[in-house]
C-alpha positions in Angstrom: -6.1 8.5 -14.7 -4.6 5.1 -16.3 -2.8 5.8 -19.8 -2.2 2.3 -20.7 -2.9 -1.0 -19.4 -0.8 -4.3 -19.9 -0.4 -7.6 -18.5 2.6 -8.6 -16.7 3.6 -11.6 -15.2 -0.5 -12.9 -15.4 -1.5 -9.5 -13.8 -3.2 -6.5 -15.1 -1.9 -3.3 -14.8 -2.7 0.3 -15.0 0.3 2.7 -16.2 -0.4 6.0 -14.7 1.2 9.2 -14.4 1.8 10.3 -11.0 1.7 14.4 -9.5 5.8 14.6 -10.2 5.4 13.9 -14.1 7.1 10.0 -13.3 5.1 6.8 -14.2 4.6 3.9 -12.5 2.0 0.8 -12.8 -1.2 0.1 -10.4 -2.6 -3.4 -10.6 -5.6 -3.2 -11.7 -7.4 -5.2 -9.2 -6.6 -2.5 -6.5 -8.6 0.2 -8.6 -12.3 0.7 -9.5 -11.4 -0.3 -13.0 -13.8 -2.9 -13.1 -16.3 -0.9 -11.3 -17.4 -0.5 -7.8 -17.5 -3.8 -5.3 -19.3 -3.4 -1.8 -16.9 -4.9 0.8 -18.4 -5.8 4.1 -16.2 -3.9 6.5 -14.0 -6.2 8.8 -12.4 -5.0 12.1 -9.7 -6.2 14.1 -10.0 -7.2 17.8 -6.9 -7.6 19.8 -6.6 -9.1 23.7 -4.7 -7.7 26.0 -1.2 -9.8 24.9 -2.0 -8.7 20.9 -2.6 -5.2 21.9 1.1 -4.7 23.6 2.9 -6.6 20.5 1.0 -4.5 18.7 2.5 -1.6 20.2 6.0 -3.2 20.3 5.9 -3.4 16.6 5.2 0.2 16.1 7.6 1.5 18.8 10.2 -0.7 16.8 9.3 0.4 13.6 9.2 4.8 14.7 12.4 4.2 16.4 14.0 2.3 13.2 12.7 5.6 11.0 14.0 8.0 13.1 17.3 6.1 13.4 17.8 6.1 9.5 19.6 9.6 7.8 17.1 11.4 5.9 16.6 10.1 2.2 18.0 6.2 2.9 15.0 5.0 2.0 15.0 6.1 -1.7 
């Protein structure tokens, strides 16, 4: 649940309180805040070639995660 809300930099935000007790900001156009929208859904059709970069990108991108020490990315 948002506590505040603010405008920064021409966006709205949310500031909200996260599980850990830490706070951080949500734009607001990411939420429901301004009620519920109906979004047609949209799905993603690869060829052949799109489908192996595809997985080239996520065999590059586990194998760059598992060669980073545990915590780097904080």
């Amino acid at each position: 649940m948002a506590s505040w809300f603010k405008h920064i930099g021409g966006v709205l935000v949310l500031g909200v309180e996260l599980p850990d007790g830490s706070t951080a900001t949500v734009p607001a156009a990411v939420t429901d805040v301004f009620g519920t929208v109906v979004v047609q859904e949209q799905g993603l059709v690869l060829d052949a070639d799109g489908l192996r970069g595809l997985r080239a990108l996520t065999t590059r991108a586990l194998e760059s995660a598992q060669d980073r020490p545990a915590g780097a990315d904080r």
